[in-house]
MDAnalysis code that builds the backbone (N, CA, C; Angstrom):
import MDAnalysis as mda
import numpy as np

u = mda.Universe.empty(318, n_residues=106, atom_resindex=np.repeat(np.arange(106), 3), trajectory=True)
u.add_TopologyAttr("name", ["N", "CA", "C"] * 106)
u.add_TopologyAttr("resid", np.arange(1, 107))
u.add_TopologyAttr("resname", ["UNK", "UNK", "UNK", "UNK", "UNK", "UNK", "UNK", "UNK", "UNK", "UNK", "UNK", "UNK", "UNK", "UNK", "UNK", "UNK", "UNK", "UNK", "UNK", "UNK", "UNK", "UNK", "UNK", "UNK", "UNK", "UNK", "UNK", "UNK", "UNK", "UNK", "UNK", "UNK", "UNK", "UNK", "UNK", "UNK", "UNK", "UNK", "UNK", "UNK", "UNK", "UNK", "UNK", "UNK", "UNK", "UNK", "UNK", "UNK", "UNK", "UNK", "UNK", "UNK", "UNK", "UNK", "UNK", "UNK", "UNK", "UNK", "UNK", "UNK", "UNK", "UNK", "UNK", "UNK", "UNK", "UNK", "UNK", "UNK", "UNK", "UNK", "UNK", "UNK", "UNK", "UNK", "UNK", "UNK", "UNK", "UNK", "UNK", "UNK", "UNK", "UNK", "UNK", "UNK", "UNK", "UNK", "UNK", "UNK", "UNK", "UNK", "UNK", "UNK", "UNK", "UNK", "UNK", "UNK", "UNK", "UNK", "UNK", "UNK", "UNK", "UNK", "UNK", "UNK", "UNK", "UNK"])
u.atoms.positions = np.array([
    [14.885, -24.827, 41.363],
    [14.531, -24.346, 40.033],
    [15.751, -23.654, 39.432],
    [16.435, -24.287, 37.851],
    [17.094, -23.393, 37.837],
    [17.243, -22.079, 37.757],
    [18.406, -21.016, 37.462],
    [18.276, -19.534, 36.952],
    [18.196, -19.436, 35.367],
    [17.410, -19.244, 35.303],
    [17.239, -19.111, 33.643],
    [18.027, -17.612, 32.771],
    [17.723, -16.876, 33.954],
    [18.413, -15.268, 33.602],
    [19.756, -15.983, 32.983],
    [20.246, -16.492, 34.299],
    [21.828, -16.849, 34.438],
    [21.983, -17.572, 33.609],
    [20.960, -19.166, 33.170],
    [21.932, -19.835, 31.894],
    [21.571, -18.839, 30.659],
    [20.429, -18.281, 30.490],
    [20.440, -17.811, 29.171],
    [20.866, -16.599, 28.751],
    [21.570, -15.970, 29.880],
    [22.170, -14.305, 30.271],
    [23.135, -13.708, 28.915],
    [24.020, -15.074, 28.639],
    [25.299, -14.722, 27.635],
    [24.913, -15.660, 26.319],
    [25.288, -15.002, 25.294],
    [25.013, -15.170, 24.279],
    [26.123, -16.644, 23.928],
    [26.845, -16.854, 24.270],
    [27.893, -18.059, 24.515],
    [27.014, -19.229, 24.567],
    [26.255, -19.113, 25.795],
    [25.177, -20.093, 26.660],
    [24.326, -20.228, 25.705],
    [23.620, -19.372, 25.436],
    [22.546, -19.732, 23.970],
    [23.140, -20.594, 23.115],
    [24.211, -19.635, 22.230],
    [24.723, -20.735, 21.159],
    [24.818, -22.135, 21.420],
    [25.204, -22.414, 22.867],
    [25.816, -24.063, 23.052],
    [24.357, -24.319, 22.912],
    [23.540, -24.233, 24.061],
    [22.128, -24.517, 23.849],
    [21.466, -25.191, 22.410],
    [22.092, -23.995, 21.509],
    [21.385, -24.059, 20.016],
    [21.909, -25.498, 19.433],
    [23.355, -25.226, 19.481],
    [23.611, -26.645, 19.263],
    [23.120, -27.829, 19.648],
    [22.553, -28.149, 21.124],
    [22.717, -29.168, 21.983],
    [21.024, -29.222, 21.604],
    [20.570, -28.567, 21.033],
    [19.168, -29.251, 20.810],
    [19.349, -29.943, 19.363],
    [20.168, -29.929, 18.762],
    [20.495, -31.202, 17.303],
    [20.873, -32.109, 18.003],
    [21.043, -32.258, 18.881],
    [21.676, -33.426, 19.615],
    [22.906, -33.567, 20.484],
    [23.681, -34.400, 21.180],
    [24.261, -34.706, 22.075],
    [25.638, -33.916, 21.111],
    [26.804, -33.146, 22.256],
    [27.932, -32.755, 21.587],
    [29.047, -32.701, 22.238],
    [30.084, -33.512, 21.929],
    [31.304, -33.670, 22.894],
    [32.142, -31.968, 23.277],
    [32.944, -32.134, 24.376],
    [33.517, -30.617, 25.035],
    [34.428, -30.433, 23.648],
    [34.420, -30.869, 22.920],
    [35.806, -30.344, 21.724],
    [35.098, -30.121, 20.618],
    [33.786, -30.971, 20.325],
    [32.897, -30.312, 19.514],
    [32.365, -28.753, 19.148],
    [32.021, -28.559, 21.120],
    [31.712, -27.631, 21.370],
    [33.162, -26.346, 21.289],
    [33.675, -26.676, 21.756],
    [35.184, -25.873, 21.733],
    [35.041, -25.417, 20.206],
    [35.825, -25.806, 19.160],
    [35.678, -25.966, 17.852],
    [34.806, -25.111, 17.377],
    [33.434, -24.762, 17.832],
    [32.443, -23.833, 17.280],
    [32.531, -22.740, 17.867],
    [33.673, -22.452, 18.465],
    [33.891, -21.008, 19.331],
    [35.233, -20.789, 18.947],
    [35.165, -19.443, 18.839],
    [36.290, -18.727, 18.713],
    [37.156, -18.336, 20.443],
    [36.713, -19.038, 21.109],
    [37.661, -18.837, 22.422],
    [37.758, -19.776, 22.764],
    [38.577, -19.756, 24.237],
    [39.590, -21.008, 24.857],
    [38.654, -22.030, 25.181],
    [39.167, -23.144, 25.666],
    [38.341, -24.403, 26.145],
    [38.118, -24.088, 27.383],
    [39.184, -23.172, 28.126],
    [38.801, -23.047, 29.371],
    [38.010, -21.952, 30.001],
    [37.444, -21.326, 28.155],
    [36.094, -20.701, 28.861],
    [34.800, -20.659, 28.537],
    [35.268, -21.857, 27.636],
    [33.756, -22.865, 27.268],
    [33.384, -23.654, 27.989],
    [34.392, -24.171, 29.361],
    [34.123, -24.628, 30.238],
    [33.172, -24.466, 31.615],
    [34.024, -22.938, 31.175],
    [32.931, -22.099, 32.392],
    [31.098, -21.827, 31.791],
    [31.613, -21.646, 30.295],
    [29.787, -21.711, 30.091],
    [29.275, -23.170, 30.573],
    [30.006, -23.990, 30.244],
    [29.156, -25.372, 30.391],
    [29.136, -25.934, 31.856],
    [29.953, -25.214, 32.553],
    [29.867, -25.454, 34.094],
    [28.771, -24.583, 34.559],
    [28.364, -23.176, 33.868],
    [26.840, -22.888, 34.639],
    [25.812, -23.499, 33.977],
    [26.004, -23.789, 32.502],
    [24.245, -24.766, 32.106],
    [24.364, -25.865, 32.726],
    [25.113, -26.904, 33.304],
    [25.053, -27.459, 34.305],
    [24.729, -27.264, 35.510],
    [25.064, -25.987, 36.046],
    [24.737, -25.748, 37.747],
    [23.482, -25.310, 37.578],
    [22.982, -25.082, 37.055],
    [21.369, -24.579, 36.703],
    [20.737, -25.541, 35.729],
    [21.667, -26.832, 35.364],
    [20.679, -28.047, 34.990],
    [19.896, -28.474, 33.610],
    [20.715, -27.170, 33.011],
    [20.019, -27.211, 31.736],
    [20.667, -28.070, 30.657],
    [21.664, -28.420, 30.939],
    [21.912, -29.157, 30.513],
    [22.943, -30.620, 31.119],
    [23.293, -31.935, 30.533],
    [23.830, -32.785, 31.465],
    [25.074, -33.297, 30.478],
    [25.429, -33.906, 31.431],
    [27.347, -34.341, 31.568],
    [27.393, -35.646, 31.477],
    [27.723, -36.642, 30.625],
    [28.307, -38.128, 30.768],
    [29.609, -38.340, 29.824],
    [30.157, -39.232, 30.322],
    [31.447, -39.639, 29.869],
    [31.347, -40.835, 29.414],
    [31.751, -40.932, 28.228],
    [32.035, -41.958, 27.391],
    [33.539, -42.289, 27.005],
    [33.943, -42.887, 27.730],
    [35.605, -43.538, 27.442],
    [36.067, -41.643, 27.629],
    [37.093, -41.428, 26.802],
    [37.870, -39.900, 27.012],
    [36.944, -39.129, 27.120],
    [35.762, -38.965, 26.192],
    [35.261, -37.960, 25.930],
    [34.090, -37.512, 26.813],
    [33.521, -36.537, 27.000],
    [32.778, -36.015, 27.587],
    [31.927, -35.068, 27.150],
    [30.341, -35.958, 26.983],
    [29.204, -35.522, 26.220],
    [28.144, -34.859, 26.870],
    [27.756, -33.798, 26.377],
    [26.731, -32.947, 26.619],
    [25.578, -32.662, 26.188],
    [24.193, -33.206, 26.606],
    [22.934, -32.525, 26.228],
    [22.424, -32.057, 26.737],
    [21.213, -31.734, 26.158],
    [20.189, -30.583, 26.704],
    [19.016, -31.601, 27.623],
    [18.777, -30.833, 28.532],
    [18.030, -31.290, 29.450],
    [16.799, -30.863, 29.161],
    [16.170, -31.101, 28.160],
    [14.618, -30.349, 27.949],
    [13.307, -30.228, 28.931],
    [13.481, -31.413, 29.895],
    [12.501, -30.927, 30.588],
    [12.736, -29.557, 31.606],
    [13.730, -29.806, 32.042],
    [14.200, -28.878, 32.667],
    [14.396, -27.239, 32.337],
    [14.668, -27.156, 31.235],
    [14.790, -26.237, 30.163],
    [13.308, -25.682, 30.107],
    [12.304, -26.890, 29.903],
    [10.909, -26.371, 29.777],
    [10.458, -25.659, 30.881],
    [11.100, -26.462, 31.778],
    [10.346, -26.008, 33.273],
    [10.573, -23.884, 33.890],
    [12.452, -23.978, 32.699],
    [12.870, -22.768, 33.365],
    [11.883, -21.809, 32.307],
    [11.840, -22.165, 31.068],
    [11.066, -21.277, 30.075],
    [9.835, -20.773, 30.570],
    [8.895, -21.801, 31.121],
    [7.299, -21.387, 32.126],
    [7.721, -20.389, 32.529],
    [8.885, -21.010, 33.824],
    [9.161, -20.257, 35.179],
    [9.098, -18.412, 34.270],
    [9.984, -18.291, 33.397],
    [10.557, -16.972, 33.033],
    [8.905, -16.281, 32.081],
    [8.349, -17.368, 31.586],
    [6.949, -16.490, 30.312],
    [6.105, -16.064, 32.249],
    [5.803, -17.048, 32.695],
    [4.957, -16.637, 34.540],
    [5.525, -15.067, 34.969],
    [6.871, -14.986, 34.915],
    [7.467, -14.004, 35.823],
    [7.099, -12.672, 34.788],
    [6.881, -12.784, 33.088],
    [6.822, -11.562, 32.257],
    [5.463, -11.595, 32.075],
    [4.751, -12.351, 32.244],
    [3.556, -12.691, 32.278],
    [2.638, -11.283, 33.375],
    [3.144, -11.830, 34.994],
    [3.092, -10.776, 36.086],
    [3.364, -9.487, 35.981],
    [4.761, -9.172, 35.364],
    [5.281, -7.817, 35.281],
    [4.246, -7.263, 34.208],
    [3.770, -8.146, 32.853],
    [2.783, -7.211, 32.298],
    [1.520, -6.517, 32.774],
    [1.373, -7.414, 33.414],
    [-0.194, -7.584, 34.162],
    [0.151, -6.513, 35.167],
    [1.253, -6.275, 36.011],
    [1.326, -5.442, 37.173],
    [1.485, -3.820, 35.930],
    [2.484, -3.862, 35.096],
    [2.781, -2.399, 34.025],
    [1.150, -2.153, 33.729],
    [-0.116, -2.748, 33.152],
    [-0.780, -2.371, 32.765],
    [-2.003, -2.097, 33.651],
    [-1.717, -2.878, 34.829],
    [-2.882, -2.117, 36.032],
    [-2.177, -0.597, 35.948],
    [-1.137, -0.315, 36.507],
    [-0.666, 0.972, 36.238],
    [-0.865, 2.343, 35.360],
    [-1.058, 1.461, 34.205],
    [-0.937, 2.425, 33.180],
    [-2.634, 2.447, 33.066],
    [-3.848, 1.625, 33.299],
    [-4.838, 1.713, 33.756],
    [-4.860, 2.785, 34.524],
    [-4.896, 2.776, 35.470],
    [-4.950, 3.484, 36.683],
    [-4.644, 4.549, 36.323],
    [-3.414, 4.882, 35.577],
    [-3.349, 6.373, 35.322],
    [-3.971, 7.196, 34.010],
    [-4.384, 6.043, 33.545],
    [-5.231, 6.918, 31.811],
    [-6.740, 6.977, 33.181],
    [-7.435, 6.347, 33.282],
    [-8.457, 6.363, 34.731],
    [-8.460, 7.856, 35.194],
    [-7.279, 8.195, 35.783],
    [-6.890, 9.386, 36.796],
    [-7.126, 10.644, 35.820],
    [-6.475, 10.448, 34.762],
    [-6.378, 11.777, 33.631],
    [-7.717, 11.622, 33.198],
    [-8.497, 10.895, 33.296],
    [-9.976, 10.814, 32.659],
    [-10.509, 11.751, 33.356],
    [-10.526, 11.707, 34.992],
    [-10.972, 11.909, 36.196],
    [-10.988, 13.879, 35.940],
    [-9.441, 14.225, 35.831],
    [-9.296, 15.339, 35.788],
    [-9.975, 16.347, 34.649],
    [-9.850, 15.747, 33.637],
    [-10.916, 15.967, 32.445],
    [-12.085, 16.083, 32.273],
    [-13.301, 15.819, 33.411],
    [-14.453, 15.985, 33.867],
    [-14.609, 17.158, 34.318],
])
């Protein structure tokens, strides 16, 4: 499963993302819409790759990038499940303790 924290952690990673859902976008495309080096747009696009979110083919020189949506979908679940829990666990809590102060108030 990928890390979703990790591809969607830096605001870099989003932007490409944003792009790559209009459609497919070559590494110089992408370069071009950033104000920094290629070789560290590389590194964003080497982790939405290692976490799958997005994919890599080569066409003659160039080298094209999209979004992997199912995959993408799969990490989005994974992450609403995990905030999903943490609410559910914060509000037994906070249950429990309006409960307790009730208790003392008797």
């Amino acid at each position: 499963m990928p890390d979703v924290y990790r591809a969607l952690g830096d605001p870099t990673r989003r932007r490409i993302l944003s792009m790559l859902k209009d459609g497919n976008k070559s590494q110089k495309e992408i370069v071009e819409a950033f104000e920094i080096s290629q070789p560290a747009i590389k590194k964003h696009l080497t982790i939405l790759l290692e976490e799958e979110i997005i994919s890599e083919s080569v066409q003659g020189k160039y080298r094209l990038y999209s979004l992997n949506s199912t995959r993408l979908q799969l990490a989005y679940n994974e992450m609403l499940h995990y905030i999903e829990d943490l609410l559910d666990r914060q509000l037994v809590s906070l249950k429990n303790y309006v409960e307790k102060g009730e208790e003392r108030d008797d």
